[in-house]
Every structure is written in structure tokens, then in C-alpha cells.
C-alpha positions as CSV (number, residue, x, y, z in Angstrom):
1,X,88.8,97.4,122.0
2,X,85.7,96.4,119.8
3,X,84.7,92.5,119.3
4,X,86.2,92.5,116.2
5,X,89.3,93.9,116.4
6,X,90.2,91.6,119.9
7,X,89.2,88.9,118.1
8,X,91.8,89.6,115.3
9,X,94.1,90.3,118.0
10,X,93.9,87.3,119.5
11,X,93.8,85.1,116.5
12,X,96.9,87.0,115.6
13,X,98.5,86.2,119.0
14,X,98.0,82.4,118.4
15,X,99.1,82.3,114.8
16,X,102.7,83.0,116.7
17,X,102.1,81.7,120.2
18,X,99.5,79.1,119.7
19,X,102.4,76.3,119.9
20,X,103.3,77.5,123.5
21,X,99.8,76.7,124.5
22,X,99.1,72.9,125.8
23,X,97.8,71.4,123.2
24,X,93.9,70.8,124.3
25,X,93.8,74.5,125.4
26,X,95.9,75.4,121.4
27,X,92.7,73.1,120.1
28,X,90.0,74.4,122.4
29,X,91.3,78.1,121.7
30,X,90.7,77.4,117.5
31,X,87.5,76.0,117.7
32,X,86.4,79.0,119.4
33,X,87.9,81.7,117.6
34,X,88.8,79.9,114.5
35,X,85.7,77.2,114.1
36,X,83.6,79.7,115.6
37,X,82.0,76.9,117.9
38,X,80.0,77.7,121.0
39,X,81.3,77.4,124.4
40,X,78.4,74.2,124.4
41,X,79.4,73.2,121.4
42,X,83.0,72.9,122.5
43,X,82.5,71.5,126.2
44,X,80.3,68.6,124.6
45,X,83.3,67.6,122.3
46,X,85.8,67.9,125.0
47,X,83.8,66.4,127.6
48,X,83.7,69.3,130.3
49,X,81.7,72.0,131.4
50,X,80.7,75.0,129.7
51,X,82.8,76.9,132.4
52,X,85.2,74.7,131.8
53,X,85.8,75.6,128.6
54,X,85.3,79.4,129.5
55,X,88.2,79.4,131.6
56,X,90.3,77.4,129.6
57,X,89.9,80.2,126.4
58,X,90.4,82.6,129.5
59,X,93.7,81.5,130.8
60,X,94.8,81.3,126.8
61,X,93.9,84.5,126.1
62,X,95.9,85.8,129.0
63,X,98.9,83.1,128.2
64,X,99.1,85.0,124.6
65,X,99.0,88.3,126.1
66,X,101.7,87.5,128.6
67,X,103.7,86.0,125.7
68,X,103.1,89.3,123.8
69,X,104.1,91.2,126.5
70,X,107.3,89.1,126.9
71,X,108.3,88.9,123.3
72,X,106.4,91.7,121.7
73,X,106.8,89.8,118.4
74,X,103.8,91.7,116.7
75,X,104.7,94.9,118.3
76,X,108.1,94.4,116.7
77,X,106.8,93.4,113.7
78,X,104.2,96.5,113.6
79,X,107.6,98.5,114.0
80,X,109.6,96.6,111.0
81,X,106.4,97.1,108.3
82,X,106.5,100.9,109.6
83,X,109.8,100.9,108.9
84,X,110.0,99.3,105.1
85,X,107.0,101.8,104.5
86,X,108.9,104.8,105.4
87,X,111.8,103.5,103.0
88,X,109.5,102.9,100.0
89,X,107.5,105.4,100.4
90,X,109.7,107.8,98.0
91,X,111.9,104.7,96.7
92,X,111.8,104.1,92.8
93,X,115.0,101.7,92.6
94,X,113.3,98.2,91.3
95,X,115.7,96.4,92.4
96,X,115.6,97.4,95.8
97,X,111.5,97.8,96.3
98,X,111.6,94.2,95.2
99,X,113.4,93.2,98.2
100,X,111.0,95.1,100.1
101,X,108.7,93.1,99.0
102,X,110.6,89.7,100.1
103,X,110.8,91.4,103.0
104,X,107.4,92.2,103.9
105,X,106.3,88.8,102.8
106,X,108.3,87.0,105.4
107,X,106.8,88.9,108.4
């Protein structure tokens, strides 16, 4: 996986498991990959150690992917907008591709 795409990855990961995260780890986690603050940067605001902070964003990183792979809310939700595609694809009822819209907007 490139940089970029893990990075979305992740950020999508904490957008639904962020809040199972203790909350300096949650905070630490967004100025990295949100803020886009240094490890330095970070450790100087926190008051800890560079590695500090490295293994904190490690150990979140693989709390979110454990969560994924308990949950699999993404996966499941990769599934559901599959699924609406398929029934819109040939779909010309208003009506009803409205509510596919609703639909997709809540996921």
C-alpha cells in the first residue's frame, strides 16, 4: 500500500474508531495524520519523546486495524455502496434513486 492511500486508510479508520482510542493517543493520532505535525513537533507539545510519540501513533494504528478487523465496518460499508450501485445502475424510477441517495449519504 502507497503513502497515500494508508494514510487515507487510516484517517478513515479513526473517523469511525477514533473514539475507542484513549483520548491522548485519539489527539496525538490527529495531529499527525490530520494536523500533519512532526513526530518533534508533537512530542514537544505532549511533553515526551520523539519515540514516544512513534509508538504511541504505532499502537493506534494497530488498535484501528484490530477494530477493523473485529467490526469490519468499512469493509461492510464498501459492500453496501457496491450494492446501491448495482441497483442504480439500470434504475430510472425517481422516486426510488432518491432514496438511494439518502442512502448513500448516511454511510
Amino acid at each position: 500500500m502507497d503513502i497515500l492511500k494508508e494514510r487515507l486508510w487510516l484517517l478513515a479508520l479513526f473517523d469511525r474508531y477514533g473514539v475507542l482510542l484513549k483520548e491522548a493517543n485519539a489527539r496525538m493520532f490527529r495531529a499527525y495524520y490530520e494536523e500533519d505535525l512532526s513526530l518533534t513537533e508533537i512530542a514537544e507539545s505532549f511533553g515526551l519523546t520523539k519515540q514516544g510519540v512513534s509508538d504511541s501513533l504505532k499502537r493506534s494504528k494497530e488498535q484501528l486495524q484490530h477494530y477493523e478487523e473485529m467490526m469490519r465496518l468499512l469493509q461492510k460499508e464498501k459492500e453496501v455502496q457496491h450494492i446501491l450501485g448495482e441497483i442504480r445502475k439500470d434504475q430510472k424510477d425517481k422516486w426510488l434513486l432518491s432514496k438511494l441517495d439518502e442512502l448513500e449519504q448516511l454511510l
